[in-house]
C-alpha positions as CSV (number, residue, x, y, z in Angstrom):
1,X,-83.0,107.4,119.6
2,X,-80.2,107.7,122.2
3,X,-76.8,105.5,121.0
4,X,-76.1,103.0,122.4
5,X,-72.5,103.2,124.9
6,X,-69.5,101.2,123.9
7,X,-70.1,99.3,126.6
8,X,-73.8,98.1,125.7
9,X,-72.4,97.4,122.3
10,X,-69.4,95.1,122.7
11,X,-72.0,93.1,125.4
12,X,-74.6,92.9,122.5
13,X,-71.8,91.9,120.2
14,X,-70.9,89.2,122.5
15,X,-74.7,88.1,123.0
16,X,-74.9,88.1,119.0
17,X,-71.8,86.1,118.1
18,X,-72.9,83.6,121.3
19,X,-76.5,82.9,120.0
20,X,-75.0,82.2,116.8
21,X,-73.1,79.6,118.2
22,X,-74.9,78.4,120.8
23,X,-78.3,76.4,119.1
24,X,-75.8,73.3,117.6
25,X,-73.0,73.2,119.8
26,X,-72.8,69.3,118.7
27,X,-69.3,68.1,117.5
28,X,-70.8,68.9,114.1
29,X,-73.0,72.0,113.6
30,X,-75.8,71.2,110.6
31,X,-74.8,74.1,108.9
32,X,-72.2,76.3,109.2
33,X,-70.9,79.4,107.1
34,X,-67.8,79.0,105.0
35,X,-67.0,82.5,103.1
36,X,-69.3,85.6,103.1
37,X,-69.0,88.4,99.9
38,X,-70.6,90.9,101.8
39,X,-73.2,92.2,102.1
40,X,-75.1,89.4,103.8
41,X,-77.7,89.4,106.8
42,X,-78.8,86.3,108.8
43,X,-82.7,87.0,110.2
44,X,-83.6,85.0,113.5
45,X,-86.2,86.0,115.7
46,X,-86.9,89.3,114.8
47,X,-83.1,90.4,114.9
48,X,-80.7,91.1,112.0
49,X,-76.9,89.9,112.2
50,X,-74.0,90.3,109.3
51,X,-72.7,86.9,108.5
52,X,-69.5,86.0,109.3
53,X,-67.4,83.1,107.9
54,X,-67.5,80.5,110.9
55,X,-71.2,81.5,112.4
56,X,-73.5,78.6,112.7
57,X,-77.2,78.1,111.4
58,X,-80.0,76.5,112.4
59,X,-83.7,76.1,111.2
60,X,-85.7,78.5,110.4
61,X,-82.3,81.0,109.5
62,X,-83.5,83.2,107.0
63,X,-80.4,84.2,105.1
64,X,-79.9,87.6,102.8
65,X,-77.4,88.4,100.5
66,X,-77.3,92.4,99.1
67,X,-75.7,93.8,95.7
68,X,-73.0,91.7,94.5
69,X,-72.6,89.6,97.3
70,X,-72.1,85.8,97.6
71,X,-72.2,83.1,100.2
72,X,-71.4,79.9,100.9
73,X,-72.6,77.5,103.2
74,X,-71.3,74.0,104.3
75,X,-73.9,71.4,105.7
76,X,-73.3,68.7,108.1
77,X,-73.6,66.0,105.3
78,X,-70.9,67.2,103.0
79,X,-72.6,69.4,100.8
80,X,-72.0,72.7,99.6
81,X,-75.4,76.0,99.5
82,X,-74.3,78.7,97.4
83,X,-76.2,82.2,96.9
84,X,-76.0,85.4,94.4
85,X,-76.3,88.5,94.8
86,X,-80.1,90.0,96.4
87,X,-80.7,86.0,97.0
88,X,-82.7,85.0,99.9
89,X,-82.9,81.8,101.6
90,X,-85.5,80.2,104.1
91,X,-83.4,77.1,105.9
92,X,-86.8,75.6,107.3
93,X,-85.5,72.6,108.3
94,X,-81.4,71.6,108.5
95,X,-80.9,69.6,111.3
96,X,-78.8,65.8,112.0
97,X,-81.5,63.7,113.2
98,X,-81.1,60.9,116.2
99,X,-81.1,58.1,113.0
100,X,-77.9,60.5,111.9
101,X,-79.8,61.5,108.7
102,X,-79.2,64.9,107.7
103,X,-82.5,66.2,107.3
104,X,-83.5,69.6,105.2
105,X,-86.0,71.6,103.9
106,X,-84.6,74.9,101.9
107,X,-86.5,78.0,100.5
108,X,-85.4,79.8,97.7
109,X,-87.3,83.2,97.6
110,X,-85.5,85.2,95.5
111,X,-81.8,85.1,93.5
112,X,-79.6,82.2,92.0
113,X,-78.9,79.2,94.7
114,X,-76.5,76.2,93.7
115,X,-76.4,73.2,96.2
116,X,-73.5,70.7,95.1
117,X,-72.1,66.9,97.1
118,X,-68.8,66.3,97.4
119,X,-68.0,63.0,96.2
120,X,-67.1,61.5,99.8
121,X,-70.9,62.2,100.5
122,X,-72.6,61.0,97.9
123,X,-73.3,57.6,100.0
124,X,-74.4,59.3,103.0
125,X,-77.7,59.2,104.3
126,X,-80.0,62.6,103.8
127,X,-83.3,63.4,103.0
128,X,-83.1,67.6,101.2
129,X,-85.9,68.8,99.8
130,X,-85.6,72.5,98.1
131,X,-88.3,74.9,96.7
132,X,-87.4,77.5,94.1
133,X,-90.4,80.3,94.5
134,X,-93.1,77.8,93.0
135,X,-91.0,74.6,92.3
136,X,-90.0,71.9,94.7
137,X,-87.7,69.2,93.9
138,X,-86.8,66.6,95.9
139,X,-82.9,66.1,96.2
140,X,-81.4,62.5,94.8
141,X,-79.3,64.4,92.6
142,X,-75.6,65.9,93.4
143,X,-75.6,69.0,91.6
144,X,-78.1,71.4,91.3
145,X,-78.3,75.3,90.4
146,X,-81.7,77.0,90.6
147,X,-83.6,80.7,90.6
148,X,-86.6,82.6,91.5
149,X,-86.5,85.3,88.9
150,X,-89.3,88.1,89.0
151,X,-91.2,86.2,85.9
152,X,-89.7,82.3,86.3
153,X,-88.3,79.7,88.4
154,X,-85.3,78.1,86.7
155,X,-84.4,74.6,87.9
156,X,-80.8,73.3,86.2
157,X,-79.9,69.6,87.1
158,X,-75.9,69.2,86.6
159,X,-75.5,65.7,88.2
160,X,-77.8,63.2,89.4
161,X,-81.6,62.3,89.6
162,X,-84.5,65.1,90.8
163,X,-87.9,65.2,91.1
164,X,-89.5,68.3,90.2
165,X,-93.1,69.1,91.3
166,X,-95.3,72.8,90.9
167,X,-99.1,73.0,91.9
168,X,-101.4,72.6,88.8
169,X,-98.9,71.1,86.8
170,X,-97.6,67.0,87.4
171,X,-94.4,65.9,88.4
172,X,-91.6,65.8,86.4
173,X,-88.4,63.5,86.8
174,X,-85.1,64.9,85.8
175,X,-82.5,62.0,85.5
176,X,-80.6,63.2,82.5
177,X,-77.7,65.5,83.2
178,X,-77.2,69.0,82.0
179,X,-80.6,69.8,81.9
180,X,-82.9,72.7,82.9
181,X,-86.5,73.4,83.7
182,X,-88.3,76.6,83.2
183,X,-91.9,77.8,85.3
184,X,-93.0,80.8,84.0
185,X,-95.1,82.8,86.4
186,X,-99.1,82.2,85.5
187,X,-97.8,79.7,82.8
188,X,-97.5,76.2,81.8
189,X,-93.7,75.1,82.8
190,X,-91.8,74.0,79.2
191,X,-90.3,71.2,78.5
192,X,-87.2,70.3,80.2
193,X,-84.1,71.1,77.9
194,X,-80.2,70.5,77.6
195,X,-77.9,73.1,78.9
196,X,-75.3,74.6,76.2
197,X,-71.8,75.3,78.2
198,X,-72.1,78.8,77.8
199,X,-75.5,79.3,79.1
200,X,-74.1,76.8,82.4
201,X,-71.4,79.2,83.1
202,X,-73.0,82.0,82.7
203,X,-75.4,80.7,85.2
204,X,-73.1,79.3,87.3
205,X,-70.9,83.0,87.5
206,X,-73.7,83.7,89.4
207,X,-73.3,82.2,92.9
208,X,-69.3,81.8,92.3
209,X,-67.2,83.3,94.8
210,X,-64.6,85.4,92.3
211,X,-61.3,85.9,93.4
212,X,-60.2,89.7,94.2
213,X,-63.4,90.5,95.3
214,X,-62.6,91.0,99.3
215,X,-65.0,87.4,100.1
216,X,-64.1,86.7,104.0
217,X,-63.6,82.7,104.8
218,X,-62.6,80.5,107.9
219,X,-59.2,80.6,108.6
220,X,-58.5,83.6,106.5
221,X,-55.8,85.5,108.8
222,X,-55.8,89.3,107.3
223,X,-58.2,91.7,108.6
224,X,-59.2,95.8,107.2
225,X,-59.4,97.9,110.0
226,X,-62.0,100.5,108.8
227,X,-61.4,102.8,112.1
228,X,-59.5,103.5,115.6
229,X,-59.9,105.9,118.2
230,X,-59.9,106.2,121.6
231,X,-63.5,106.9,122.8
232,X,-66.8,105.3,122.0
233,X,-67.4,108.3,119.8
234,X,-64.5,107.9,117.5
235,X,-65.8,104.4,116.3
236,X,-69.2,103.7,117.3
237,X,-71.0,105.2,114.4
238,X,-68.8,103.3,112.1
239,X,-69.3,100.6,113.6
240,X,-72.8,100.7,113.9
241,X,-73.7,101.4,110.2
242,X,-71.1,99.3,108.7
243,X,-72.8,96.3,110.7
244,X,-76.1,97.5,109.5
245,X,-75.3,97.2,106.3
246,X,-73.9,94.1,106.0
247,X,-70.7,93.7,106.8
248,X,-69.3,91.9,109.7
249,X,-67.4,94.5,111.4
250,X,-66.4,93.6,115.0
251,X,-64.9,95.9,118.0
252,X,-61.6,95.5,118.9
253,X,-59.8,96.8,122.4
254,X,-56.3,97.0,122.6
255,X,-53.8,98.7,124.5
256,X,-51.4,102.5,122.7
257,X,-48.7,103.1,125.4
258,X,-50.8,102.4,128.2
259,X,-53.8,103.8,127.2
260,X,-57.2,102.1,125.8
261,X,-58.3,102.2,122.4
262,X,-60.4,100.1,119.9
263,X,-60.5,99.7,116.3
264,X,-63.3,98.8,114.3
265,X,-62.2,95.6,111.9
266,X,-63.6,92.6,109.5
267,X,-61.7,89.8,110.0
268,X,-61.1,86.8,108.4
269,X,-60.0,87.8,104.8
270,X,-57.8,85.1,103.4
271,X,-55.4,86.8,101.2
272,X,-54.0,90.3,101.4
273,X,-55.8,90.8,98.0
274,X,-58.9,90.2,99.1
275,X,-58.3,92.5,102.2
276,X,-57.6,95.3,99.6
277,X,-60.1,94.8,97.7
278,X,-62.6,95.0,100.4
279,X,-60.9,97.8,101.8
280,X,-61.2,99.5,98.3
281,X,-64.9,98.9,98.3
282,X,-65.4,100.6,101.4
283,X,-63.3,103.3,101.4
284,X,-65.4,106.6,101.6
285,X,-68.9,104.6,102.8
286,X,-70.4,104.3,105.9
287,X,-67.8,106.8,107.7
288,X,-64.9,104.7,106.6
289,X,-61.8,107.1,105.3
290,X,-59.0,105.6,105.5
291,X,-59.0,101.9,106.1
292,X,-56.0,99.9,106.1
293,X,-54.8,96.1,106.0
294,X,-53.0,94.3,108.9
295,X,-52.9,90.5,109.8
């Protein structure tokens, strides 16, 4: 396949980060991404993007996260969607209605997922429904963590009030806190059971963001610059395979005494730890030798 000119790629860049902006360009977007441990793919009509910390979502966003990766998304209504590693999330519905309630409809397909409410939105109005695999349940609560494992769904209520539903077997209301409910594939579901503290944080470890382990957020203000040169063929392949797999590396033209030249970066790293630790992790991949931290 012939590659593509540098041209042709900063325009499709430009398209990319556009249409990601452009579906909820309301004063509030219904979903919006907050910090990205990469690897991490949005799909939307038949394309595959890298998130980035600041790129908006709509419905029907199916969202990827690879080996040790993490994300975390904020919704219009105050709460917090959180992903492991080799997670993947269908956002069917997310959307602000013209009655202003925050309306959503979230599939869990594979990995841990935690959706939390900040106490100043407890009170407002939503309607969040969210299947794990097999498992529905039907959001009153504030806290919730959940799986699709290869042999069970694992639902874990931390605070609040769910309803949890699976064909063939009846409805089940979870109002007590620190409790858990397990669906074995092909098997009756058991009995819903209190969570120890150690088995909650062991579960919870899993869609945390850990510190020092180069996560990307709004605002953050250092950057890795994986490679510079002065022609399209000193950068593009970087560029091109570090974007394919999945990391949100961007183009960026600037000026040497005169002369043109562009480096190939991921922005928005928040500490310069982080930035060094990213930088560690891809030092010696994807064409990447020696990579180095600016801000």
């Amino acid at each position: 396949m012939k590659r593509l000119t540098l041209i042709a790629v900063v325009a499709l860049a430009a398209v990319a980060a556009h249409a990601a902006d452009e579906p909820k360009r309301a004063a509030t977007p219904p979903a919006v991404v907050e910090a990205v441990q990469m690897p991490a793919w949005v799909e939307r009509d038949g394309s595959q993007v890298p998130l980035a910390p600041g790129m908006t979502l709509q419905s029907n966003d199916d969202l990827r996260t690879g080996a040790n990766a993490r994300l975390l998304v904020k919704l219009a209504e105050g709460s917090a969607v959180k992903l492991g590693e080799n997670a993947q999330l269908k956002l069917a519905i997310v959307q602000v209605r013209k009655d202003n309630v925050f309306a959503s409809t979230m599939n869990v397909l594979a990995g841990a997922f935690r959706y939390t409410t900040d106490v100043l939105a407890k009170a407002r109005r939503r309607e969040v429904s969210i299947s794990v695999a097999t498992v529905t349940a039907g959001i009153r609560g504030t806290d919730l963590w959940g799986k699709a494992a290869a042999d069970r769904d694992i639902v874990c209520l931390i605070e609040g009030k769910i309803e949890v539903t699976r064909s063939g077997d009846p409805a089940i209301t979870m109002d007590q806190p620190l409790s858990f409910y397990i669906a074995p594939r092909g098997r009756p579901a058991l009995p819903v059971q209190p969570v120890n503290a150690d088995q909650l944080k062991q579960w919870a470890e899993e869609t945390e963001i850990a510190a020092g382990r180069g996560a990307a957020r709004r605002g953050g203000r250092w950057k890795v610059v994986l490679a510079s040169g002065e022609s399209e063929n000193d950068v593009l392949r970087v560029y091109q395979d570090v974007r394919a797999a999945g990391y949100a590396a961007e183009l960026d033209p600037r000026r040497v005494q005169g002369r043109r030249a562009y480096d190939v970066r991921i922005a928005q790293l928040p500490s310069k730890a982080e930035a060094d630790a990213l930088a560690a992790s891809l030092s010696g991949r994807f064409g990447v030798t020696a990579p180095r931290v600016t801000q």
